[in-house]
N, C-alpha and C positions, 0 to 999 in steps of 0.2 A: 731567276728566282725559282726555288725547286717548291712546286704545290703540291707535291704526290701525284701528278697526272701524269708525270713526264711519260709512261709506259702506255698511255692509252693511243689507238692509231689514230693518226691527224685526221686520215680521209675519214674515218667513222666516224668521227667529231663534229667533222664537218657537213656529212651528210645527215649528222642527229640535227645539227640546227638547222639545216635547211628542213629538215621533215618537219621540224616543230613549228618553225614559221609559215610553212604549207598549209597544216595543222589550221594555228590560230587563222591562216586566212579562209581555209573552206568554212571555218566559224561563222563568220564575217559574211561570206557569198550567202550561207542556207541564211541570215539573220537576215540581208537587203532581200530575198527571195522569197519571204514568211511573213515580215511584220508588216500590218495594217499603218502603222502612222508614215506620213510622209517626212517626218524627222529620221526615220532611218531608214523606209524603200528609196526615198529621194535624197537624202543628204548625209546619211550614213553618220549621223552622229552615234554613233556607240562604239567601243572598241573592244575586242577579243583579246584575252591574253592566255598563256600557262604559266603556273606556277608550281615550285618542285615540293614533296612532302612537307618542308621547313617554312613554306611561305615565301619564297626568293622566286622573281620571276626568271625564268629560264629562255620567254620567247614574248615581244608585244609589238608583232610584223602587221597584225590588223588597224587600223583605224585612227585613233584621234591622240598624239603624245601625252596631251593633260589629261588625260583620261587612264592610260596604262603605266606611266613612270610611276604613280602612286600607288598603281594597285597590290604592292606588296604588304600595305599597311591593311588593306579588306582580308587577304589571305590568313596573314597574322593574326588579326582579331578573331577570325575563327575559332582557328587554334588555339586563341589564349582563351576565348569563353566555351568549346568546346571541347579541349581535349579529353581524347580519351574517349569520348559521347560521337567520335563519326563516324557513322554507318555505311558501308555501300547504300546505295542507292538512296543517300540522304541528296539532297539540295539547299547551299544557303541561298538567305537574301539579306541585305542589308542596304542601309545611305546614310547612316547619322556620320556627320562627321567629327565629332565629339568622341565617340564612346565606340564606334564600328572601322574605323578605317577610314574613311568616306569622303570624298573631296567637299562634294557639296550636295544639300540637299536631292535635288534633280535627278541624277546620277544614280540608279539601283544597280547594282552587283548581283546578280546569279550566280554562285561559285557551283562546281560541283565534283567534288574527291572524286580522283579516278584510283581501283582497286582491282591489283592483278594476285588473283592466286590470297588472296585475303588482306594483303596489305597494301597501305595507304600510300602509293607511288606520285602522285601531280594532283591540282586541281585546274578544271578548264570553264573560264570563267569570261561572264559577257559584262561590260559596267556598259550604261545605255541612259541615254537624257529623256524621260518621260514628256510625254506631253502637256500631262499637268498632273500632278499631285496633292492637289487643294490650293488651302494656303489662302490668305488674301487676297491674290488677285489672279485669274487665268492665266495658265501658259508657267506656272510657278516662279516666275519673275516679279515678286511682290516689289517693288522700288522703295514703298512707304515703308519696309520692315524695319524696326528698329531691334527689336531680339529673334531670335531661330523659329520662335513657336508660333511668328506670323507667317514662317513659308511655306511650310505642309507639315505633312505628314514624317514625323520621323522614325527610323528604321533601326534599331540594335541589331545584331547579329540573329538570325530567326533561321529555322528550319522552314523551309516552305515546304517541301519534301520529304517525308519522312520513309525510310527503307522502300522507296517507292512509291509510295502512298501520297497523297497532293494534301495536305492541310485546307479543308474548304472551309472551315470559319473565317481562318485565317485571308484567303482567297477574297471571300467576299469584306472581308474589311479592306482590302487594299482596295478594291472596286469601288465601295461606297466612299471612298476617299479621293476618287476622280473626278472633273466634269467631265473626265471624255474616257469615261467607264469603259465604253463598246472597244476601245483602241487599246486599252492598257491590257484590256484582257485577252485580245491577240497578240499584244508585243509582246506580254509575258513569257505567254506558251511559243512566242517564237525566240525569246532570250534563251529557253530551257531547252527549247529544240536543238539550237548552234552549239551550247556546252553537251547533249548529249555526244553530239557528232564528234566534236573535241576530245571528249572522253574515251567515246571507241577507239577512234584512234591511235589516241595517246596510249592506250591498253594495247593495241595490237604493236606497236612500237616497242614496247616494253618487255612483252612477252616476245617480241622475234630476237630483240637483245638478249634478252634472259634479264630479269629485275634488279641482280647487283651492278651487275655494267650497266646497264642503263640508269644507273642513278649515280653511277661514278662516271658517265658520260653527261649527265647533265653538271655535275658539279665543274667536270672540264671544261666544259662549256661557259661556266660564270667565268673559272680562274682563266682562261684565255682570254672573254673581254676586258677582266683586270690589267691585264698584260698590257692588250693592244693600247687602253683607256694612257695606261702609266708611259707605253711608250710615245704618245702623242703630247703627249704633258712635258716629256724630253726634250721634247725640238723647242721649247717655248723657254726663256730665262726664268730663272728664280727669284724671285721680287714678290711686293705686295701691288697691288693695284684695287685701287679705288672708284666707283661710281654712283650714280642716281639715277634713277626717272620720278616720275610725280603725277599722282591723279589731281586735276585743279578743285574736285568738291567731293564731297561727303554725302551723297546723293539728295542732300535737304540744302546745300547753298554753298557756293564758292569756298573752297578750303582747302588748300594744298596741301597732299600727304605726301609724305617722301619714303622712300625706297632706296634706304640705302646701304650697297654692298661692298665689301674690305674681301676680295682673293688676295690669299697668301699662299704663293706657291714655292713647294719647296721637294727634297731627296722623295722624298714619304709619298707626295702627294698632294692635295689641294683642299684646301681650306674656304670657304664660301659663309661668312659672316655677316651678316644682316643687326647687327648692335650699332644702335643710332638711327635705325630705322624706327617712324612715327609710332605714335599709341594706335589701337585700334580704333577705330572709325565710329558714327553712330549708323551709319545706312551700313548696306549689304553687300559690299565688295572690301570685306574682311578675310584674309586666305585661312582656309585651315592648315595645320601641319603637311598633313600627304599631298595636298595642291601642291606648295611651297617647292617640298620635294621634288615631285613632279617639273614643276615650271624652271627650277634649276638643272633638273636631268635634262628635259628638253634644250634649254639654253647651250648646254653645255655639248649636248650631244652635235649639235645643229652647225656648231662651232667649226668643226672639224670635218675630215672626210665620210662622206657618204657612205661608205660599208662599215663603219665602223659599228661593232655587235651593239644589237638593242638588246638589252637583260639589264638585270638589276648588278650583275656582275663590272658591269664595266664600271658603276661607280662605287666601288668599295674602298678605292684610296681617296674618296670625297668627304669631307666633314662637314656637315651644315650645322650652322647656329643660326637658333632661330628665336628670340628674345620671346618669352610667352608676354603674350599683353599688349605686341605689336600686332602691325599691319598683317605680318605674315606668319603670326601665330596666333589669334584670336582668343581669347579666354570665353565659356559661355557667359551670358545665353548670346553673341554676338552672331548679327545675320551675315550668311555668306551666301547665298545662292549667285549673287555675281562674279566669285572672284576668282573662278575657271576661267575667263577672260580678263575681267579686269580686280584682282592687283596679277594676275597671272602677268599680262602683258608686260607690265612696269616691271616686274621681275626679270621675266627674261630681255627686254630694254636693258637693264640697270645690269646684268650680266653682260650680254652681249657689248658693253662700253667699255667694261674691266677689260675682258679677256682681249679685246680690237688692243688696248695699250701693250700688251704682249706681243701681241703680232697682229699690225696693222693691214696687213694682206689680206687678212680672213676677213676686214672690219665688213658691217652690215648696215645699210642703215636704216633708220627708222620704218616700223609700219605703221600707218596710217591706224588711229585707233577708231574702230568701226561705229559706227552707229544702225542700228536699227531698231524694230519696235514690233509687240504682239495686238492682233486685233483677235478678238473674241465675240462672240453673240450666238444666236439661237437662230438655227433654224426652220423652217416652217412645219416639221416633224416635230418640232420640240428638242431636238437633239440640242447640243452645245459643239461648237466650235471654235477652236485656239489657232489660229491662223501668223506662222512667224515670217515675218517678211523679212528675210534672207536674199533676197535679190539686191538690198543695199549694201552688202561688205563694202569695204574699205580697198585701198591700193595698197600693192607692198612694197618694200623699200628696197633700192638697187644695192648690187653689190660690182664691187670693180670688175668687170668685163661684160655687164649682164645686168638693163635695164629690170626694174622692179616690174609685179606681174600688176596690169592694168586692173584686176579685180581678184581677190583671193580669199578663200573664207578666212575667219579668223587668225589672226596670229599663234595662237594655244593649238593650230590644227594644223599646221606648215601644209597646206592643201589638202590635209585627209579631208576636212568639210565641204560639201558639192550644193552648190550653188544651185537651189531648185530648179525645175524645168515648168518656164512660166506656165507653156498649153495644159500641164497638168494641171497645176495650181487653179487655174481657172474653170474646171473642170471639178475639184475638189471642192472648192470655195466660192463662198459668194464675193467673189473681188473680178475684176478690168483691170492689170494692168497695160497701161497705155502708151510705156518707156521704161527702156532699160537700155543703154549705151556709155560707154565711155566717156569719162567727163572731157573737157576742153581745157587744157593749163592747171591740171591738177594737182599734176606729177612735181616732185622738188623738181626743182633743176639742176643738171648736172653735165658731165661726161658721159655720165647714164645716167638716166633721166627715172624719179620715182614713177614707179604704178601710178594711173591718174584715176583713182576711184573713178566712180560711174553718175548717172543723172539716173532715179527712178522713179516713177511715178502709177500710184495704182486709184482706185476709185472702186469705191463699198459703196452700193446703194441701197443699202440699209443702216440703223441705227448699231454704235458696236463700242464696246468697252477697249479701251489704247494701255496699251505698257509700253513707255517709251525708258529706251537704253541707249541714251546717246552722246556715251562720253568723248567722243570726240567733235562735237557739235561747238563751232565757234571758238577754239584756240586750236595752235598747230599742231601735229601729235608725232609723223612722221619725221624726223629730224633728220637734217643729211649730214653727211660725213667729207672730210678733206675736200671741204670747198663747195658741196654740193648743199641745195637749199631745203628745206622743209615741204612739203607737200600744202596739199590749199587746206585749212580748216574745212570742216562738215556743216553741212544746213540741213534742217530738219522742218516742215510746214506742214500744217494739215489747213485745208479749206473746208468749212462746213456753213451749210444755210443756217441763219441766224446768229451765227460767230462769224463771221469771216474768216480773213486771216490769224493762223496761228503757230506763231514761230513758239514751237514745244521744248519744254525744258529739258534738261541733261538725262535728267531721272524721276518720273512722275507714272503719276495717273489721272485718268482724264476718260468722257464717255462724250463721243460726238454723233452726231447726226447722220444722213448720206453726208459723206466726203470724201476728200479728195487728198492723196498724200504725195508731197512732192520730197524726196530724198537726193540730196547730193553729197554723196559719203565721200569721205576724209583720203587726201592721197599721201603715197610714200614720199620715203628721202630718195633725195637724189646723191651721187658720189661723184667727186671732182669738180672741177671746175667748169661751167657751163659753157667757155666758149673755148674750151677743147676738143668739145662734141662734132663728133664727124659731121661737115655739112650734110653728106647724103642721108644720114639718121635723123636728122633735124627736117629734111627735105619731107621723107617718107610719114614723120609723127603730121606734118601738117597736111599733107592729100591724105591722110588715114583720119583728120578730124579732131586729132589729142593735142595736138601744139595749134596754138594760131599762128597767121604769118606775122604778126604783130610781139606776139612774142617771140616767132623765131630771129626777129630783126633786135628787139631790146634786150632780149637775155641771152639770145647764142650767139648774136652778131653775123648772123646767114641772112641775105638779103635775097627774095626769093621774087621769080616776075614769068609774068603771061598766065594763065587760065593754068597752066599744067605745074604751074609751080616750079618753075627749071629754078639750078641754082644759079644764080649770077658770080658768079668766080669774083671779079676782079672788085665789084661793089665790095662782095664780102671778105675778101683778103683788107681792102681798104676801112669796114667798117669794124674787122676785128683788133687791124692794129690801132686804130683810133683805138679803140676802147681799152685797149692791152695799154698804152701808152698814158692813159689818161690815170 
């Protein structure tokens, strides 16, 4: 296919994306090295992207996938409400996901035009999950919302920056619009800090090319991941394939939505149809457009080989349909603050089972859908506190050769999300936790055997307002693949003096006493047939505490004896063919 690149050097090419993605990651290092909140020193939820004059992302090497495959839609919105009106030294901010770009509320964008020599060359730009932005309930995970105007604050496209200059009206209404005002206003200036750094950059890049090749070097750079995207699509047959996943409630009561996607892959390219997929929902794991996007770039990216170019180029022979009024296209005022994770996950779920029909090699299978939950209260300063316990992730789901990871953030993070560091946390917060290990039989069972999520357990001895998010609480969610079983469902409890026990719902709110919270999050699928599974791998899950010998004897047919676990060979040769036989 001739793009007009053919003339540009490969190595220069090559070495522009590598510098970009360098780029976007020093963004990334100054943002964990600056900001106040422990949502981004310690867990690094925010992501760093560039994007070229047009708004087309060129590089998103930093951080979190559901966060940068959409960010071409914030870039855009810019452009569409400010063209013309961009300054050097301006700064946007935006999060509506309606009318800005925006995945989801949470998620602010700092863009900021990079300008070499007078003209408007890239924008380097941070999207970043607040700690709280009002809203109904602390931690901006309203659960009870039923419209958008219950989860905070919403954000059009704004100069925060103007030729330099900081907007402080402006400033202090985003402040007055926190409970955790002190944090937002150093995340800020550490959002704006990373895209400067970006921006120098990406300027001294630009000028060492010279400005026309360096924008005919970035457009090479899309049209080669087109290439690569279309040549992977090659090895795969021409057909349509069909699939589903399903969230089982609406965050107010038992209700299965479905997710459902029709690829049609053909000469051209690929086709990713979501028609037939549910109406939109009345709770807050409604997707917007750019999620959608997003959670399909991801799916699809995730699919294939690992160097395959991250840009918004590699998916340009992709067509999404996306039914407005569905799940995964929300009409206002409908709440979405959840559906960066969930209907994210069902999405890429519901992909990941299309494209496995194509080529079953690649198949994946199920993650564990996570459950956790935010504690909030006050102080003895008076201050406020949003406290997310992120030590319960979920397990992930095995792929043929390569058991699933026993605990992994998010499925929408493919591991960019990091898993706090308890001693800190306890040090931050008025919390004990008292347990955090890997679960016991969690995992599906398999040849490779799912991630077996974890047991955690923490203790507030104080009084504290709860947002629980725990869709995968009590049905299975990790499914396995060719023979491989589902991972354990999730449990969720809090203990508190004068309630006792309290096994918490899906999606609520709730304000308890000193208590006590017991988490046993959700594990992956397993793949193949469990009692293919190599004895010595079956051996090792049980002296490591994740398989019992109980179950290694009923589900993989390994019979194991004495104190040290040896395998018993000839028992288990004889226990497997019984059970093969049966």
């Amino acid at each position: 296919m001739d793009d007009g690149m053919s003339t540009l050097d490969p190595v220069q090419l090559a070495l522009t994306q590598k510098r970009l993605d360098h780029i976007a990651k020093q963004m990334g290092w100054v943002m964990t090295r600056t900001a106040r909140s422990p949502i981004f020193n310690q867990s690094h939820d925010f992501s760093c992207f560039i994007a070229d004059p047009n708004g087309t992302l060129v590089s998103q090497a930093d951080g979190i996938p559901i966060h940068t495959g959409g960010g071409g839609f914030s870039v855009r919105a810019i452009l569409r409400v400010f063209g013309g009106r961009i300054e050097d030294g301006d700064v946007f901010l935006l999060n509506d996901p309606y009318v800005a770009g925006g995945n989801h509320l949470p998620d602010w964008v700092i863009a900021r035009p990079v300008f070499v020599d007078g003209a408007l060359v890239a924008f380097a730009c941070n999207r970043a999950h607040q700690s709280d932005i009002g809203g109904g309930a602390a931690g901006t995970y309203n659960s009870a919302a039923t419209e958008i105007f219950h989860e905070g604050i919403r954000l059009p496209v704004l100069k925060l920056i103007e030729k330099g200059v900081l907007r402080d009206d402006l400033w202090q209404l985003l402040l007055i619009n926190s409970r955790t005002s002190e944090l937002l206003d150093g995340d800020l200036r550490a959002m704006i800090g990373s895209t400067r750094i970006g921006a120098e950059r990406i300027a001294a890049l630009v000028r060492e090319a010279g400005a026309g090749l360096a924008l005919d070097l970035f457009e090479g750079i899309l049209s080669h991941a087109d290439r690569r995207f279309r040549a992977a699509l090659k090895d795969l047959p021409n057909g349509v394939y069909e699939a589903s996943d399903y969230t089982n409630n609406d965050c107010f009561e038992l209700k299965d939505t479905v997710i459902r996607v029709k690829l049609t892959l053909g000469d051209e390219g690929l086709t990713v149809d979501f028609t037939g997929t549910d109406p939109q929902m009345r709770g807050f794991k409604n997707s917007s457009l750019a999620n959608t996007y997003s959670a399909v770039y991801m799916a699809l990216a995730s699919f294939f080989e690992p160097d395959l170019p991250r840009n918004e180029g590699t998916f340009r022979c992709v067509k999404i349909v996306a039914p407005e009024g569905s799940v995964v296209n929300a009409k206002p005022p409908a709440p979405m603050t959840m559906c960066t994770v969930f209907v994210a996950h069902e999405i890429v779920h519901a992909v990941w089972k299309a494209m496995a029909q194509a080529d079953p090699s690649r198949a994946c299978a199920g993650w564990g859908k996570t459950i956790h939950n935010i504690s909030s209260g006050t102080r003895p300063n008076g201050q406020r506190y949003v406290l997310y316990h992120w030590n319960g992730m979920a397990g992930g789901g095995a792929v043929p050769g390569r058991d699933g990871f026993n605990q992994i953030g998010l499925l929408i993070a493919l591991g960019g999300l990091v898993i706090p560091d308890v001693e800190v946390y306890e040090q931050l917060y008025p919390v004990h936790i008292t347990r955090h290990e890997f679960r016991t039989d969690g995992g599906g069972l398999g040849a490779f055997r799912g991630g077996t999520g974890v047991i955690y357990e923490a203790t507030q001895p104080d009084a504290a307002d709860y947002t629980f998010r725990g869709e995968g609480l009590r049905y299975q969610t990790g499914y396995g693949i060719d023979g491989g079983g589902f991972g354990a469902a999730g449990e969720m409890v809090v203990e508190s003096a004068g309630r006792g026990r309290v096994e918490v719902p899906q999606f609520g709110l709730d304000r308890f006493g000193p208590a006590h919270l017991y988490v046993a999050s959700p594990g992956g699928g397993g793949v193949g047939d469990p009692l293919t599974r190599e004895p010595e791998r079956v051996r090792r899950d049980v002296r490591d505490g994740v398989v019992s010998p109980e179950s290694a004897r009923r589900d993989y047919g390994v019979v194991l004896k004495g104190r040290r676990a040896e395998i018993d060979v000839e028992a288990t040769s004889q226990e497997r063919n019984r059970r093969n036989a049966a």
